[in-house]
C-alpha positions as CSV (number, residue, x, y, z in Angstrom):
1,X,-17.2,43.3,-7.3
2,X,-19.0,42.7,-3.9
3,X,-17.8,41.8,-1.1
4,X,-17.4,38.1,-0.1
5,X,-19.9,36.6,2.1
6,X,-19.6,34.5,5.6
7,X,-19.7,31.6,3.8
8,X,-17.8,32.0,1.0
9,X,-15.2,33.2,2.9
10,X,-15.1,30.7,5.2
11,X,-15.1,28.6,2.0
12,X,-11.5,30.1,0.8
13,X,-10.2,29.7,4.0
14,X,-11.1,26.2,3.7
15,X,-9.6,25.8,0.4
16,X,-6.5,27.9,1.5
17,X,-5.9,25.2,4.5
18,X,-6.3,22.2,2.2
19,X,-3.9,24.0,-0.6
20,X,-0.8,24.1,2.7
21,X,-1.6,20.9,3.7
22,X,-1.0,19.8,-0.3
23,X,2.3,21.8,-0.2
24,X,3.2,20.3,3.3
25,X,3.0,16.6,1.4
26,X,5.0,17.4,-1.7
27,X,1.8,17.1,-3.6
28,X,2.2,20.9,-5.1
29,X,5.3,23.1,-5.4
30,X,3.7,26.3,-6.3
31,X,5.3,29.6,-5.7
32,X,7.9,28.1,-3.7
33,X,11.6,29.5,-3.5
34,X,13.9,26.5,-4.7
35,X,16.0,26.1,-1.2
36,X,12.5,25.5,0.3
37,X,12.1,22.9,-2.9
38,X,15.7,20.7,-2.3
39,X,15.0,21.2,2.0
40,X,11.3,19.2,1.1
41,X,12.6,17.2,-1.4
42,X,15.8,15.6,0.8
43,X,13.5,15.1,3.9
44,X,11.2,12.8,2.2
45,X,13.9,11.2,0.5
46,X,15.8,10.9,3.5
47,X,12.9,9.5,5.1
48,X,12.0,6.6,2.5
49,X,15.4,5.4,1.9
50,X,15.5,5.3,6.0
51,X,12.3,3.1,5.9
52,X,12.7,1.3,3.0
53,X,16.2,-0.3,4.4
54,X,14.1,-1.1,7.9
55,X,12.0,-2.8,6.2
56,X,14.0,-4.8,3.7
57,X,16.4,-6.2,6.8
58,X,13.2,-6.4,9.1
59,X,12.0,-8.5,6.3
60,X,14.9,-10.7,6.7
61,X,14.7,-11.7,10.1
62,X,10.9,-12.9,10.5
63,X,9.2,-16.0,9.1
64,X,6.5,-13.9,6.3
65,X,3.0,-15.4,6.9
66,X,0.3,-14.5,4.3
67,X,-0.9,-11.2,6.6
68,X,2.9,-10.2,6.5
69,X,3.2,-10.0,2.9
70,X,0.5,-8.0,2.6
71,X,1.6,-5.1,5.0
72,X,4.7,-5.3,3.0
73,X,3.1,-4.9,-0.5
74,X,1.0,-2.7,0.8
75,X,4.1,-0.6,2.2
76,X,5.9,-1.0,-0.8
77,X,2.9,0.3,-3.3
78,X,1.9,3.2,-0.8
79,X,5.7,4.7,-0.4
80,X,6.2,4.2,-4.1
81,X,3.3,6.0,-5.4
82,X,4.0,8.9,-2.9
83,X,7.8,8.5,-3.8
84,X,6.7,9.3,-7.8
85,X,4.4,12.4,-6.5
86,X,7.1,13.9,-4.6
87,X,9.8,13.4,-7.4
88,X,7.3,14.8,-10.2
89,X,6.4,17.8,-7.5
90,X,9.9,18.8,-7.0
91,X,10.7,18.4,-11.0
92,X,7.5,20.7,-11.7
93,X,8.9,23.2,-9.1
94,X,11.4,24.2,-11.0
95,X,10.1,24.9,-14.7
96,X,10.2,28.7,-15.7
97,X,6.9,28.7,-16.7
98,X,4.5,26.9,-14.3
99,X,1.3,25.2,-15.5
100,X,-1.9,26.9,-14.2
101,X,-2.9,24.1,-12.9
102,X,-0.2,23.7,-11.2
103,X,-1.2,26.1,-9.3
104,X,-4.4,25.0,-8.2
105,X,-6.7,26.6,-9.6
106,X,-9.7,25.4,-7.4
107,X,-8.2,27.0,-4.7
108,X,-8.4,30.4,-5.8
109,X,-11.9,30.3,-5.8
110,X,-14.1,30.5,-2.6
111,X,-17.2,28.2,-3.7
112,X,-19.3,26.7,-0.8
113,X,-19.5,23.2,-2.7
114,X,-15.8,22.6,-3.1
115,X,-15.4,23.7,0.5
116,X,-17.9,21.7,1.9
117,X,-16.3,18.5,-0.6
118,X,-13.1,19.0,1.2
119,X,-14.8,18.9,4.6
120,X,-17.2,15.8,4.0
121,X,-13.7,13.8,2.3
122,X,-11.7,14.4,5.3
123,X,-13.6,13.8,8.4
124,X,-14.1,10.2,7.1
125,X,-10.5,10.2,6.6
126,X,-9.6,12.0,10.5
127,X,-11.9,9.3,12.0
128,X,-10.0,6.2,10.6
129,X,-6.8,7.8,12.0
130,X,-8.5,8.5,15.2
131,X,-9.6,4.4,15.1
132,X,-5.7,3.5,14.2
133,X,-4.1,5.9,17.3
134,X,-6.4,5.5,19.9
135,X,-6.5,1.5,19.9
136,X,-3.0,1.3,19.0
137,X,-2.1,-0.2,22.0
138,X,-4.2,-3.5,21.2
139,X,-2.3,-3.8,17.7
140,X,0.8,-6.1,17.5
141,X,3.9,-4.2,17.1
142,X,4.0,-4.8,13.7
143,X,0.9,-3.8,12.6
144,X,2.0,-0.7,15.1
145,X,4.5,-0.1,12.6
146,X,3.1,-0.7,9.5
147,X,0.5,1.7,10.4
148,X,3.5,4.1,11.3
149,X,5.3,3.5,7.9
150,X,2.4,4.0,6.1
151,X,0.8,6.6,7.6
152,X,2.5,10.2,5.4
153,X,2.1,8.1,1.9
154,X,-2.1,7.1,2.7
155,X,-2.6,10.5,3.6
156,X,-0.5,11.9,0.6
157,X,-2.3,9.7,-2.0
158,X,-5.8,10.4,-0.2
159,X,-4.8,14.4,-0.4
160,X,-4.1,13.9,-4.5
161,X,-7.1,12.1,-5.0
162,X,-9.4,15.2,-3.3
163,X,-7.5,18.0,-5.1
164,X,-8.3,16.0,-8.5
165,X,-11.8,15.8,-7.7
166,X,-11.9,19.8,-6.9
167,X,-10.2,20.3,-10.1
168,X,-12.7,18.2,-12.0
169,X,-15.9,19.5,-10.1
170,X,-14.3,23.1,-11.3
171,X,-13.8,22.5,-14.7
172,X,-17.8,20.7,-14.6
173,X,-19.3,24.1,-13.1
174,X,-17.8,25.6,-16.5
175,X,-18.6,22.8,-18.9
176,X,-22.3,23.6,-17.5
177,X,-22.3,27.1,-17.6
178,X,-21.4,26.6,-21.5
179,X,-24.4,24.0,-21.9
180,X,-26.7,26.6,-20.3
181,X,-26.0,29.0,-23.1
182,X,-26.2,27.0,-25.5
183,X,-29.6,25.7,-24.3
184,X,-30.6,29.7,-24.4
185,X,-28.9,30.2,-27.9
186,X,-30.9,26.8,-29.1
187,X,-34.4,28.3,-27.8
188,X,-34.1,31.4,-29.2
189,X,-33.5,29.5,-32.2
190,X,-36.4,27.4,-32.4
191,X,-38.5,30.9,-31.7
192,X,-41.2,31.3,-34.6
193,X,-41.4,34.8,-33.6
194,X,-41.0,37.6,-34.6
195,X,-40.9,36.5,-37.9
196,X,-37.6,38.6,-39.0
197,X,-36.0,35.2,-37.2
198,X,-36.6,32.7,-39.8
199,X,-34.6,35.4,-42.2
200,X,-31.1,34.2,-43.0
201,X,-30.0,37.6,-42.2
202,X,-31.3,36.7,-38.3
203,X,-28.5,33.6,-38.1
204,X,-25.8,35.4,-39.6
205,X,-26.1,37.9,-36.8
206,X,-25.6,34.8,-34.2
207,X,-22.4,33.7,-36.2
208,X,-20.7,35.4,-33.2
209,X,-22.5,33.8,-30.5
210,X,-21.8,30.3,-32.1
211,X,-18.0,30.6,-32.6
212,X,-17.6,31.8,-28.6
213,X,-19.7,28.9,-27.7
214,X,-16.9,27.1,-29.9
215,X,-14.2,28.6,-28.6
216,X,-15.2,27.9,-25.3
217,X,-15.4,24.3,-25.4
218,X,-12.0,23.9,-27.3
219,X,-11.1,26.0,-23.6
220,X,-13.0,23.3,-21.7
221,X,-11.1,20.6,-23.6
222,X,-7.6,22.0,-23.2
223,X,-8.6,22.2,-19.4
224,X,-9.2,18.3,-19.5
225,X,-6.3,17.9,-21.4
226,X,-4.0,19.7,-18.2
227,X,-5.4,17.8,-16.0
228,X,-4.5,14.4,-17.6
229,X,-1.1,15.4,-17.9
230,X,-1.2,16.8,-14.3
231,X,-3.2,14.0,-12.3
232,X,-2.3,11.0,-15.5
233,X,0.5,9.2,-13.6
234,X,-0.4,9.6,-10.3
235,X,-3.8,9.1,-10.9
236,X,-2.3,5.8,-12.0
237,X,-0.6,5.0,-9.3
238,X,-3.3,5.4,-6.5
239,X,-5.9,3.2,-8.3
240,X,-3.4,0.4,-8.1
241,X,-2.9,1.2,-4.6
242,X,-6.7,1.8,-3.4
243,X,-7.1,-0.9,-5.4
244,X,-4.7,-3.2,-3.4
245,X,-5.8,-1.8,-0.7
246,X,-9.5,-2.5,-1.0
247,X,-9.0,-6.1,-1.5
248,X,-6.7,-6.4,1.7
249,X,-8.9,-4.8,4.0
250,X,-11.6,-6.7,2.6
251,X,-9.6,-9.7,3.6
252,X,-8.3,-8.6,7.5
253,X,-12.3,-7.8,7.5
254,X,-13.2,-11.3,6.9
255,X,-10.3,-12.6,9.0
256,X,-11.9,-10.2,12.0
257,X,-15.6,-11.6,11.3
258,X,-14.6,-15.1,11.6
259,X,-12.0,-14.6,15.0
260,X,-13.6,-15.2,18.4
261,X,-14.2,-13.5,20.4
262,X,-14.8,-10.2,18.1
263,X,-12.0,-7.2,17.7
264,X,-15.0,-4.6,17.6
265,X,-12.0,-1.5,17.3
266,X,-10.2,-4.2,14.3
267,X,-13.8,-4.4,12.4
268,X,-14.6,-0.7,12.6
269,X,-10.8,0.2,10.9
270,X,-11.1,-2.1,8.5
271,X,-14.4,-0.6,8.0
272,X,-13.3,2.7,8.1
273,X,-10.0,2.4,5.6
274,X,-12.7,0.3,3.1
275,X,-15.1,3.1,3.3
276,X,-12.4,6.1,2.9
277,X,-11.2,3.9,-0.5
278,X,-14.9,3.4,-1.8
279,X,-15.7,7.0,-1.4
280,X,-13.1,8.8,-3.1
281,X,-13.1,6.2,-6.0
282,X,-16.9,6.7,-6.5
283,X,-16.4,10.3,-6.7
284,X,-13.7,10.4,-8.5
285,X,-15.3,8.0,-11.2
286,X,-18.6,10.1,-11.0
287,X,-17.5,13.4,-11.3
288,X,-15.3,12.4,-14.1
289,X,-18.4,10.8,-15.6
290,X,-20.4,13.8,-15.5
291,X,-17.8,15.4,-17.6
292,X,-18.3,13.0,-20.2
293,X,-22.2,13.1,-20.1
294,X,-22.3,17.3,-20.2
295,X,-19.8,17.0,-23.2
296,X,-22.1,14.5,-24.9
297,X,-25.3,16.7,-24.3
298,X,-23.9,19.5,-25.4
299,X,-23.3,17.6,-29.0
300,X,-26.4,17.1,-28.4
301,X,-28.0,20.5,-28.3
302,X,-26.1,21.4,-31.4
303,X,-27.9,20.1,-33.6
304,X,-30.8,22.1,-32.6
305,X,-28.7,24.7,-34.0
306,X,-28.8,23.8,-37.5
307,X,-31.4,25.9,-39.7
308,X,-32.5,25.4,-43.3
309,X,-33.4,28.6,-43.6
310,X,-29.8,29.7,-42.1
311,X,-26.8,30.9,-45.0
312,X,-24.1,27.9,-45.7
313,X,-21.9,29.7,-43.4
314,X,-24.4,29.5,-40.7
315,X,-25.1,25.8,-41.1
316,X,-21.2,24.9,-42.0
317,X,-19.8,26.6,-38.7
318,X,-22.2,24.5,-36.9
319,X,-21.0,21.4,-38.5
320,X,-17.9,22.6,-37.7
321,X,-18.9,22.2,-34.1
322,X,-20.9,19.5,-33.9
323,X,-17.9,17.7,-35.4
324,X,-15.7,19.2,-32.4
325,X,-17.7,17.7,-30.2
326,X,-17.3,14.4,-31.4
327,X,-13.2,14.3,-31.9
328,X,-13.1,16.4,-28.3
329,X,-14.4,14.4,-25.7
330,X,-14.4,15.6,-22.0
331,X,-12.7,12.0,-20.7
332,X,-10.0,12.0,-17.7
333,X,-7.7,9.1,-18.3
334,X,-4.9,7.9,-16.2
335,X,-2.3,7.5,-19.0
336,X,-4.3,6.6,-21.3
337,X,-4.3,3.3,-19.8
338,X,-8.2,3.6,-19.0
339,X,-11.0,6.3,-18.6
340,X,-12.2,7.1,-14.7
341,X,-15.8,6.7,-14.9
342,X,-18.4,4.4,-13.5
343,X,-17.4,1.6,-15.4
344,X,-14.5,1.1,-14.3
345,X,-15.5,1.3,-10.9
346,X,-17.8,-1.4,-11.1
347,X,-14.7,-3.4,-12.8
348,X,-13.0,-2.6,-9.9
349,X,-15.6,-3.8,-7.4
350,X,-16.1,-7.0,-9.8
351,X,-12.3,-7.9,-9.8
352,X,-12.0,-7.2,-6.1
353,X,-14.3,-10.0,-5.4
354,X,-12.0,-12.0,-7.4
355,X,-9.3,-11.4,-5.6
356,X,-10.8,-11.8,-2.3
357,X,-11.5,-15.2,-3.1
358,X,-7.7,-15.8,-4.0
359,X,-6.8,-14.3,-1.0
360,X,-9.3,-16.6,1.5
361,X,-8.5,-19.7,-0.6
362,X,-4.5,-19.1,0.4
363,X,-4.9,-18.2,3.7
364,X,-7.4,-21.7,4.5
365,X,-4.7,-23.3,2.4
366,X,-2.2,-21.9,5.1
367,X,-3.9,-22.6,8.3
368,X,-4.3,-26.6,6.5
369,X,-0.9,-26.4,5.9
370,X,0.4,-25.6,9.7
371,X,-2.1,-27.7,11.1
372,X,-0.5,-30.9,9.0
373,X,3.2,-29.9,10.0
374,X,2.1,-29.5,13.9
């Protein structure tokens, strides 16, 4: 083996910091002695159940306009989803036998492109919290607190959403790797010479190459397999919340736009959260749609493996494969509710804009409404 270079060690390092930060947020449990576990586990518990009972009795004592319901759904959706993470975490932590990917497999490597992912996800994310801390003295107090309640959850669920990205991107370096061979196997194939190639001898001989190339994809399948019943539910559970999220910014953005004079710092963090939102979704839905296109191009390529002149057990172990391909698709699904790709994020855009319209028809219906009873 030789020896790590600058960059890919800075790359681990990278990776190593972003795995902590994971553990510090519940998020993973690996390798962690069980005291450390139930000491985690009761300090965010402790600290829901304390802001879930402010925020019921705060909800009590205020008149709740339109904006006001939608911090508190907000509140409610973001502490939830974290709430279920933390709860799954701490269940996970203590099963004899822990999942490898559990354990993160992404960050046991040290590759350059999965550092620089984590880098280019969370400066976005640093410079929104920058926005929200240093104009927080122009907020009212309760978007102060909102902002404060909300603050551990959004970064947990944003954290979840990168580490299921590094595990897809990881398990789509693979899934290539495979397609490369079998793009080599296929042209040596479709070679005319020498002539001993076209002998059925010749493609017995690559029997062996054929069932590894087999036996790896059934690998690569399993692989998407852990990581829907890793990332399934909580992948779940942040869509609905980015989701409710997109469509409430959207809104406090149009509500910003239209006050005069402009909130510059208000526009730019609306801005900010609706950009964080769009960009993990789109990478999310895009990696997890390459998976599903290198699947179907390697189905693909295999039938440039079958040969006439081959033996019957050339040509039925190819079959065999091509007919893996097609009941062993490479699709991350939260669920099994729906698939992440791109077409569900254009669904998503297209329903937001729905929603958005909901949302500015009540709040002109409101403003009609208070100017009739004044």
């Amino acid at each position: 083996m030789f020896p790590p270079t600058r960059v890919q060690a800075i790359s681990r390092v990278v990776l190593k910091i972003f795995h902590l930060i994971l553990v510090a947020f519940s998020l993973r449990s690996s390798r962690l002695p069980r005291l450390v576990l139930w000491l985690r586990f009761l300090g965010w518990l402790t600290w829901y159940i304390f802001m879930w009972t402010q925020s019921v009795i705060y909800a009590q004592t205020i008149d709740c306009p339109l904006d006001c319901s939608l911090r508190h759904m907000l509140t409610f959706f973001q502490t939830v989803s974290h709430a279920f993470i933390v709860v799954t975490s701490f269940l996970d932590g203590f099963r004899i036998q822990q999942d490898q990917l559990n354990e993160a497999i992404a960050f046991e490597d040290s590759d350059p492109w999965l550092a620089s992912t984590v880098l280019a996800m969370l400066v976005p994310i640093l410079g929104v919290e920058y926005l929200v801390c240093s104009n927080a003295p122009e907020y009212a107090f309760r978007i102060r607190v909102y902002h404060l309640k909300t603050l551990p959850s959004f970064l947990a669920l944003q954290m979840q959403i990168i580490s299921f990205i590094l595990e897809v991107m990881k398990v789509n370096i693979k899934v290539r790797q495979t397609k490369l061979q079998l793009q080599i196997l296929a042209r040596e194939l479709s070679c005319r010479w020498p002539q001993s190639k076209q002998k059925p001898q010749f493609f017995d001989q690559q029997i062996h190459r054929v069932k590894d190339l087999k036996r790896r994809y059934n690998d690569l399948h399993y692989m998407f397999v852990r990581i829907n019943g890793c990332f399934g539910g909580s992948l779940l559970t942040i869509i609905i919340v980015y989701f409710a999220l997109f469509v409430s910014n959207s809104y406090w953005l149009f509500v910003d736009i239209r006050t005069r004079p402009w909130r510059i710092y208000a526009i730019w963090l609306n801005l900010g959260f609706i950009f964080n939102v769009a960009l993990q979704m789109a990478a999310a839905c895009w990696h997890c749609q390459q998976s599903y296109n290198l699947g179907r191009q390697i189905g693909c390529l295999i039938s440039k493996l079958v040969k006439p002149q081959g033996s019957k057990r050339y040509n039925d172990l190819v079959s065999e494969f091509s007919l893996q391909t097609l009941h062993q698709r490479f699709v991350v699904t939260a669920k099994d509710f729906f698939s992440l790709n791109l077409h569900l994020l254009s669904s998503m855009f297209a329903a937001v804009v729905t929603y958005l319209v909901i949302l500015i028809q009540f709040m002109f219906a409101e403003r009609s409404s208070k100017r009739s009873s004044g």
